[in-house]
Phi, psi and omega in degrees: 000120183300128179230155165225149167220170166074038182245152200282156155232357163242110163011333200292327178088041236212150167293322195275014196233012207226170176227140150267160193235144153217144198252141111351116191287011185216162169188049178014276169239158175291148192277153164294145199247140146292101160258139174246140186242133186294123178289184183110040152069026186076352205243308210233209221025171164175176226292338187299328171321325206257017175305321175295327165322287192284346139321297176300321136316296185325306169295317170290019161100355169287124149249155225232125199220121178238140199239162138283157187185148216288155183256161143326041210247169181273331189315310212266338152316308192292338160309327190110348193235085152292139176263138289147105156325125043244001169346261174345320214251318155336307198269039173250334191284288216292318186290323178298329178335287176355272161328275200304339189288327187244037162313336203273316191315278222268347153089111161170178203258128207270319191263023186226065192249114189255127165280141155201108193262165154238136165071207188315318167263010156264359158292323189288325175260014170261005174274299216287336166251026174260007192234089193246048175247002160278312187314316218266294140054259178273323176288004210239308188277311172307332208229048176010046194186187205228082152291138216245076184293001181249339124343318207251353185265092173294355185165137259209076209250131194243139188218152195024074194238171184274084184254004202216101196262340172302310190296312198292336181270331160329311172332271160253118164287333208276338154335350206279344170298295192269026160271332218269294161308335206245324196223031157067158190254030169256092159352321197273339173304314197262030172269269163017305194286300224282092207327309184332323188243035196250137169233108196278159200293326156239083166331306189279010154260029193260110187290186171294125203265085139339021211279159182237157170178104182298127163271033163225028174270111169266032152281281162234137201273164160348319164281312168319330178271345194297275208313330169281319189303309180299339188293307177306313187292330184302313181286353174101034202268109208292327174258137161195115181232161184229120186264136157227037180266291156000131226230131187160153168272180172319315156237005173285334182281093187176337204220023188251168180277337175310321187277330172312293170325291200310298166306327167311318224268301188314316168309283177312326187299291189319309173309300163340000000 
């Protein structure tokens, strides 16, 4: 099965700047692209954890761009160079940029694009389509030009995510360290942040909406995904379901075939 790794979507050279690619060993026509983006609270994870993943699509006929993107960390608080929201969701943007500019290289389909973040990246990539003004951005800046790149996202899978980060310290108090690390320690920012209060100015670009949420997640509880799904449907976002069938602690369902299956299933209803 064809893989590439380690290719940069930023200029930086940087580990937090590069993507894996996994292809379909057979391909006809070109398949539609998965990118998927890694949780771990703004600060920790990366991309090498989703290798059975982007294997595993791959094999269901997908290609699958599993991405990195700069952390939260305290060395670069203490340094002076925080990293800070809307970062994350730039270099989530500047890799789709990426992707799409170079579907024809790597043979998949550029307008046929699927989001699918966990934890902290299902904040990120449910900002890019209700604020997709990071998208517009970065395709502007990948392409000397304004291509309409949020167009090109057919659909939107958030799984166990942060979407209320005001609810989430309600919650977890003890949280407030790495929210703290990842959007600064001024209150008044994380309402602002927070996908729940975001409504874009044209609902009806808004693609179709996934959310997941294992009821054996002891991370982030239920209501954060309950409450975006009523929030998408209340602004009028025309698809939207909410799975809680899926069985896993927090990060353990992220490694079962069901869920693999599930993003597949999700993909194929659309693709028809």
């Amino acid at each position: 099965m064809p893989e590439l790794h380690d290719l940069h979507y930023r200029n930086t050279g940087l580990p937090t700047h590069a993507l894996d690619l996994y292809l379909p060993p057979i391909a006809a026509l070109p398949p539609p692209l998965l990118v998927y983006v890694h949780g771990g609270a703004w600060r920790t994870g990366d991309k090498a954890e989703y290798q059975d993943l982007g294997r595993h699509l791959a094999n269901d006929g997908f290609a699958v761009a599993v991405i990195n993107h700069s952390l939260s960390l305290k060395t670069l608080e203490e340094a002076g160079n925080p990293i800070h929201h809307p970062t994350h969701v730039q270099d989530t943007a500047a890799a789709v940029a990426f992707l799409s500019q170079h579907a024809e290289q790597y043979n998949y389909r550029s307008d046929r694009i699927y989001l699918c973040g966990h934890s902290s990246a299902a904040h990120i990539v449910s900002l890019l389509a209700l604020a997709p003004e990071h998208l517009i951005h970065e395709a502007a800046a990948a392409t000397q030009g304004s291509p309409d790149l949020l167009s090109h996202i057919r659909g939107i899978i958030c799984v166990e995510g942060i979407y209320d980060i005001p609810r989430l310290l309600t919650t977890w108090p003890d949280y407030r360290d790495f929210i703290e690390q990842a959007f600064g320690s001024d209150p008044t920012c994380y309402e602002v942040s927070s996908p729940q209060y975001h409504r874009p100015p044209n609902v009806g670009s808004v693609p179709p909406f996934l959310i997941v949420h294992s009821l054996e997640d002891e991370l982030v509880d239920l209501p954060q995904s309950q409450e975006f799904f009523n929030h998408l449907v209340a602004i009028g976002v025309q698809s939207v379901d909410l799975d809680t069938s899926l069985q896993g602690t927090h990060f353990e369902m992220l490694h079962t075939q069901e869920f693999a299956e599930t993003v597949a299933k999700f993909m194929r209803n659309l693709e028809a």
